[in-house]
Each structure stands twice: as structure tokens, then as C-alpha cells.
N, C-alpha and C positions, 0 to 999 in steps of 0.2 A: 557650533556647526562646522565651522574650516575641520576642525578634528574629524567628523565623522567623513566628510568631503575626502579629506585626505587618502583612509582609511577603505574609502570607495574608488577613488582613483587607482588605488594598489591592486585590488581585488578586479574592479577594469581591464587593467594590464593585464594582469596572467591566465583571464581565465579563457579557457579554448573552447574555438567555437567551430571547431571542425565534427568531432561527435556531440550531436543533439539528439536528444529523445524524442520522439516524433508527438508525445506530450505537447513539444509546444504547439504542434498544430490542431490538438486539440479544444485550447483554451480561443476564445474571442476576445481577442485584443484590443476591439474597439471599444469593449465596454468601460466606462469609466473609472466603475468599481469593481475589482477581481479578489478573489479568495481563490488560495492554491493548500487545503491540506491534505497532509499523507502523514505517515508513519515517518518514525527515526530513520534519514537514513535513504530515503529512495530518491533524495538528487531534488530537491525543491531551491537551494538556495542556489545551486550551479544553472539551475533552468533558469531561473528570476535573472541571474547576472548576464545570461545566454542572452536571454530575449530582451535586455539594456544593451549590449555591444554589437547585436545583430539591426539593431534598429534607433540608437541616440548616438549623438558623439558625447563625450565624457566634458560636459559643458555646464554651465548652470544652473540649466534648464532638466536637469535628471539630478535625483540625491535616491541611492539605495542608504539605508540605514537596519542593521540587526537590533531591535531591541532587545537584546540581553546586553547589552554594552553599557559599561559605568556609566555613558554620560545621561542616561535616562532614570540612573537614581539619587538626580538631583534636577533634571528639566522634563517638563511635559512634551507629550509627541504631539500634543493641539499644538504647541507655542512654536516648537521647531515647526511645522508645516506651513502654522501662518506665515513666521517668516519669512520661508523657501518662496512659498504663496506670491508673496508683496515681492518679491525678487524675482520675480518675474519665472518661478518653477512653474515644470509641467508634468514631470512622472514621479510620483516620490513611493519609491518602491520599498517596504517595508518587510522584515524576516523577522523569523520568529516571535512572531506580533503576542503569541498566546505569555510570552514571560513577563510583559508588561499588564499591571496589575488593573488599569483601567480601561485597558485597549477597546472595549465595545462601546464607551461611551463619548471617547475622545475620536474614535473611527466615524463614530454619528455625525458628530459635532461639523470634523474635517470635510465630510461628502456634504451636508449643508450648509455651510459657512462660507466654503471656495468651488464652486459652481464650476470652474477652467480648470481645475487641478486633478489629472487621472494617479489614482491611486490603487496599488496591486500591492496585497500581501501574502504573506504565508505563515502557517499555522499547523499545529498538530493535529494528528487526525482525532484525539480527543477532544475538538474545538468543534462544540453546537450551538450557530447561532441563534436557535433557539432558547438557549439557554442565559444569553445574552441579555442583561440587562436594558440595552437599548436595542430598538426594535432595526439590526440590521440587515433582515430576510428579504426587506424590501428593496435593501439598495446594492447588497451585492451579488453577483454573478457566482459561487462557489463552483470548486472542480473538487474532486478527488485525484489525486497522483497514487498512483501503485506504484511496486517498484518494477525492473527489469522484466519484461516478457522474454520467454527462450527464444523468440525471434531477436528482441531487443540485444538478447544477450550474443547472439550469431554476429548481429552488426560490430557492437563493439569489438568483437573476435576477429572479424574478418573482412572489416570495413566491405560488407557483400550488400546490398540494402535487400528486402524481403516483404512482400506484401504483406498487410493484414488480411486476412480471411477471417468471413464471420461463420459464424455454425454451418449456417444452412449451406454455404459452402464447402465446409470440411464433409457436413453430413452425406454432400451428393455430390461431390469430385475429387474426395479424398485419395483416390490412387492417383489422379492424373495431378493434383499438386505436392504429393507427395514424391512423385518422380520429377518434376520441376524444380522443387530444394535441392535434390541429390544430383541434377544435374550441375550445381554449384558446389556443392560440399556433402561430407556423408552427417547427416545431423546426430547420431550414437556418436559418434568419435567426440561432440559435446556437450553432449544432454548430461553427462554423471557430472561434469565441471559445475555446469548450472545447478542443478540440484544441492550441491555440494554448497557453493559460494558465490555462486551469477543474480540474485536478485537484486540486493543493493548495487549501488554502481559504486559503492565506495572501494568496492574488491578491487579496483584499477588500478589502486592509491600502491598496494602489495598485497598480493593471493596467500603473502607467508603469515600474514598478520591481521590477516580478516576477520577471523574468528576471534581472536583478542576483543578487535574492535567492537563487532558484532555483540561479546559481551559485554565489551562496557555501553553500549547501546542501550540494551536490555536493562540493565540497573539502572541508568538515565531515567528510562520510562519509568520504571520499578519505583525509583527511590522521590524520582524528581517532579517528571511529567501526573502522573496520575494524580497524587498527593498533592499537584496545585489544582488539580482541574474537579475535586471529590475530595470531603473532610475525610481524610483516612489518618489514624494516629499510626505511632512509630510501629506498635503491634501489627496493627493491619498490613503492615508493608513484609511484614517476615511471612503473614500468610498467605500473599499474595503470591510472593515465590517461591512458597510451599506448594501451594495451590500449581502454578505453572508448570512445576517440576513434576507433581505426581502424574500431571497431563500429558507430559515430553514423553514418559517411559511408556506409552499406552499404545496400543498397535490395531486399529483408532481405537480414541477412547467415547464407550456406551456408556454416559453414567448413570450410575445408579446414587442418586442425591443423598441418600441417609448413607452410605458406605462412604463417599467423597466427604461425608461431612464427617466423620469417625475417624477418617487417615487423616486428615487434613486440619480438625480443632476448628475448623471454622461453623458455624449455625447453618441453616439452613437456609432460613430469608435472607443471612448475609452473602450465603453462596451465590445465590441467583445475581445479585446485585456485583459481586466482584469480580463473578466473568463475565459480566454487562461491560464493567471496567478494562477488563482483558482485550474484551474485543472490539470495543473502541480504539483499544491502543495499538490495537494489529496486532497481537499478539496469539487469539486462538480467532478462530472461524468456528461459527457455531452454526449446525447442521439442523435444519426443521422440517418438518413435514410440512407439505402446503398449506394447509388450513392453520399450520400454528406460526409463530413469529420472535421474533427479537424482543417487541416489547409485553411480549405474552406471559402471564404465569406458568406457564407449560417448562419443563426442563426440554433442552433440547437431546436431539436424538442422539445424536453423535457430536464430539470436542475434538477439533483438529485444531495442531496449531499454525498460524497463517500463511505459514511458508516451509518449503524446506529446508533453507538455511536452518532455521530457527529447529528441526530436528537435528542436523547434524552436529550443531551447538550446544543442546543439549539433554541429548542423548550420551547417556555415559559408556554403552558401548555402540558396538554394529546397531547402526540404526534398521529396523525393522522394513522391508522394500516395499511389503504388503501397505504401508502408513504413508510411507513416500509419495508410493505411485497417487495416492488417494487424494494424498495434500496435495500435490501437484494439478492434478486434475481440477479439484477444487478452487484453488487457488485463482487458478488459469480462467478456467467458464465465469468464476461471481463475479470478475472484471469487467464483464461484456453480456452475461445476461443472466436470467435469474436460476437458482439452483437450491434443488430442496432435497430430503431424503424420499426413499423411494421402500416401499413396504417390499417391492419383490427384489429389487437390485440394490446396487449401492447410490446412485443418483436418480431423480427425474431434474429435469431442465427445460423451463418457459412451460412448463405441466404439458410438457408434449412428447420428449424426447427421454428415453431409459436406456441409461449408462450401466456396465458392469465393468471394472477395472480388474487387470490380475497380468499376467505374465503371457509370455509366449505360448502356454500350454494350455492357457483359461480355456473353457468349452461353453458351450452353449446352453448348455441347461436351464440356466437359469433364470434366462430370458427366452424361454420355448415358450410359443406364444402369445409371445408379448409384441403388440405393433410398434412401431420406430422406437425397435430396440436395436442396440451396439454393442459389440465386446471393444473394449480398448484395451487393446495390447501393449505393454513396455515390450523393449527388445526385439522391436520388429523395424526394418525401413517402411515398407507397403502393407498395406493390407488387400483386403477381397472382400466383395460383398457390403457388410455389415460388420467387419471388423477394423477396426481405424489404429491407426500406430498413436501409441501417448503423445511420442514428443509431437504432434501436428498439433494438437489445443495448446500450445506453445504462442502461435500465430493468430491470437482472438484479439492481440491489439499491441 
């Protein structure tokens, strides 16, 4: 244990607690038991240490521990707790809990065995407690973490802080808090950065080498991640980045199931299931009509992939702006509320609200007639009426 103590005193020290994701204010602290997943990558372990140094002194009484760390493959995390337990601990904060091979049974064990003992971990956004051998749905509090909002990303930029706005306020005060941002900063000057490299917050780290990172992320999940969480053999893993890549070059991609299974070598019932896996992983966003679903036999409408980083990455050339703008949009809204494909436009949202995405030039057509419909424009500061500027669904959370 001193090993791992040691190991967490260092990571104490340094880590800065001047920029915080406003994440942490979303989670309830009070709850005994927390669960924080997200994707590769969106700042779970820098939060976890945030919200230790914002609120313990580095005492006996706190142990953050990473299970991926040697020392767990040779001691249990039941045995380390007890003993923290009996020593008088009180927060024993745990990372990457998913690479530990028995973690939902020993996580039971821990929340009914030491009663006084609060325990917060984190975990891939491929982690379903459902799927959990021991029945943990009942005891803990789960959050999802995203990664940077274009709000989120302004703060980091400009240490400026920026409200959250929900829909219904973008949808019916859109000029007047659109001129409120600009009264701080012009938001185009950057919106292409973010697109570009702003959603992980790891881009802090160096902007020159993001995209390196970003790939070896992506094989992480590819090679690592997925393949413990789903029997996938060595095969399945080439198709799977077969599979990602033919999605990347698509401007969105419509599929057409027997044609994706032709380019791609993969079956049919295995398709449905491996971008089931994809987008667990964060990796694509899968677009449905309302009446259909996630866990539906239905293929979905549209195959976006989760973010725009993840285009510019890889996309082997000029990534496509028509795909951009779209992911973006996407991206943005599924964080804050629900979003489905739309038979006349390219979105509906909360089956109330119809989106049409496109450029400075987009016209109206296509929502003529349509009640609480919107054109969203890229490359605009303001809008008028019924037309909204993209980068403003930036600010949904």
C-alpha cells in the first residue's frame, strides 16, 4: 500500500486545480458510491485528483489508486480497501477500475462489508453495470463524462468563464446571447481550433502532438479496450478498423448494410453488433429515427463519428465541412438532450424541435412548413429569426 500512497502523493502535488471542468459540479458528491465513465481521453482521471485536492488533505484518510498498476497483479482491491478500511480511510478513490479483472464483484463486496468507506471510480465508457456480474445498479450513482464543450473549450482558451444555455434558451434568445459571447470574444476566431483539436482536454498537454496522441488512443480502444469488454479475436480487431475507416471517409455515412458488408469482409449480424461496440466506445454516434433505437434490430439511419477530432484524425484528406458541421451539431445536442433523424431535415430533437445544418448560404426550403424548425448556420456570429449560428449549440453544457 505505502507504494501506491507514495505514487498518489506525487500525482497530489502536481496536479492543477485552477482549470476545472464544470463536470465536477455535475456529479453528487455526497453519494457514497460514484461511478464516472467516459471515453479515452475526456479528463476522468485529472477530475477524480481535482475533486481529492479541492476537498481532502493528502492524509491517511484519502488513497486514489489506478488499477492498471503492477501492484494489483498480485493483491486484491477487496484486501487493499479493508485495510485502508481498518486504518481508519475514508475516500478511496479508484481509476481505471474496468482493467481489473474482477472489479464488480469486489466493488459489491467493498460497499457492503465497510458501511463508513466512500468510494468513487472511474471507468470506460464501455462499462455496463448491467452487465456486471454482481448486481451494482443498485448501489452506485453512475455519471457519463463527455469531453470538452466549445464553451468548455473558450474557458480553457481564455480563462473567460460562459454560461451553460439549454435549448429552449438558445431556441428563443439566440441573438441576444449570441451577442453576449461576442461581447467577450469573437467565437469563429475559435470554433475551427475546437473542431480541429478542442474536445479532449489532453490537447493542453501540446497542440503539436495531439493528433499522434489521439491515434494512439484510438488503437488503445481498438486493440485494448473493446477486446476486454466483448470476445473479439485478433481478426475481429482488423475489422473493426476496417470498419471505422470506411465510416471516416463518408460525408455522413447512410448505410446501406449488404454494401458495408461487401467493402468491409464483415457479416451482417456481426455488423450490427461491432458498431453496437463502436459506439459504446465513443467512437461513432449512431443516428435513429424515433420510433427506432440503439438496441433495435433496425440499422440506423445515419453513422457519424463521435466527434470532430476523430474526423480530422482520420480523414486522409480535406475533411468534408458538410460532415463536420453535422457531427458537431450532434455531438453537441446528444449531451443534453435527446436527438433522432428527421425524415424532412437532418435532425429532430426531444421529437419537437427540426434542425437543418449547412453553411452561410443554406435557404429555407427545406423546412418550409415545418413548425419549430431552424436553419443552423456555420460561419455566421448572429442569426435572425429562425436561423441560429452552429458554434452557439457549443454552450448545451
Amino acid at each position: 500500500m505505502e507504494t501506491l500512497r507514495q505514487k498518489f502523493y506525487e500525482k497530489y502535488t502536481f496536479i492543477q486545480i485552477k482549470t476545472i471542468r464544470d463536470f465536477i459540479n455535475t456529479v453528487d458528491w455526497s453519494n457514497r458510491f460514484i461511478g464516472i465513465k467516459g471515453s479515452r481521453g475526456v479528463g476522468k482521471t485529472t477530475l477524480l485528483l481535482q475533486y481529492i485536492k479541492k476537498n481532502y488533505k493528502a492524509d491517511n484518510k484519502v488513497l486514489y489508486a489506478s488499477l492498471d498498476n503492477f501492484y494489483f497483479s498480485v493483491n486484491r482491491l477487496y484486501d487493499l480497501a479493508d485495510s485502508f478500511y481498518k486504518k481508519g480511510g475514508k475516500l478511496l478513490a479508484i481509476d481505471e477500475v474496468h482493467r481489473y479483472a474482477n472489479w464488480a464483484t469486489e466493488l459489491k463486496n467493498i460497499y457492503d462489508d465497510m458501511p463508513d468507506l466512500k468510494v468513487v471510480f472511474t471507468g470506460s465508457s464501455l462499462l455496463h453495470l448491467n452487465k456486471a456480474k454482481a448486481d451494482l445498479s443498485r448501489r452506485v450513482v453512475m455519471y457519463k463524462m463527455p469531453g470538452l464543450s466549445f464553451r468548455e473549450f473558450l474557458k480553457f482558451e481564455t480563462e473567460r468563464d460562459f454560461p451553460i444555455y439549454s435549448l429552449d434558451d438558445i431556441i428563443n434568445n439566440h441573438i441576444e446571447l449570441a451577442i453576449g459571447v461576442m461581447q467577450k470574444l469573437k467565437p469563429l476566431a475559435y470554433f475551427e481550433d475546437y473542431l480541429n483539436y478542442g474536445y479532449y482536454p489532453f490537447y493542453l498537454e501540446n497542440k503539436k502532438s495531439f493528433h499522434q496522441k489521439l491515434n494512439e488512443t484510438l488503437l488503445t480502444v481498438l486493440e485494448i479496450d473493446i477486446p476486454q469488454f466483448e470476445s473479439i479475436q485478433t481478426s475481429g480487431i482488423i475489422y473493426l478498423k476496417k470498419l471505422l475507416k470506411i465510416i471516416s471517409r463518408s460525408v455522413p455515412f447512410k448505410p446501406n448494410m449488404n454494401s458495408l458488408s461487401s467493402r468491409s469482409g464483415i457479416s451482417l449480424n456481426t455488423m450490427k453488433t461491432y458498431l453496437k461496440y463502436l459506439s459504446d466506445a465513443k467512437l461513432l454516434s449512431l443516428l435513429y429515427f424515433p420510433d427506432k433505437g440503439i438496441n433495435s434490430l433496425n440499422k440506423p439511419e445515419k453513422i457519424y463519428l463521435e466527434n470532430t477530432n476523430l474526423i480530422y484524425n482520420l480523414a486522409d484528406n480535406l475533411p468534408d465541412i458538410g460532415n463536420i458541421r453535422e457531427t458537431f451539431f450532434f455531438n453537441q445536442i446528444s449531451n443534453s438532450d435527446n436527438i433522432n433523424a428527421s425524415k424532412q431535415s437532418d435532425f429532430k430533437v426531444n421529437n419537437q424541435y427540426t434542425f437543418e445544418i449547412g453553411g452561410k448560404n443554406k435557404q429555407q426550403k427545406q423546412i418550409h412548413n415545418i413548425k419549430n424548425s431552424f436553419i443552423v448556420k456555420d460561419n455566421i456570429e448572429i442569426g435572425t429569426d429562425n436561423i441560429i449560428p452552429l458554434w452557439l449549440f457549443g454552450f448545451l453544457y
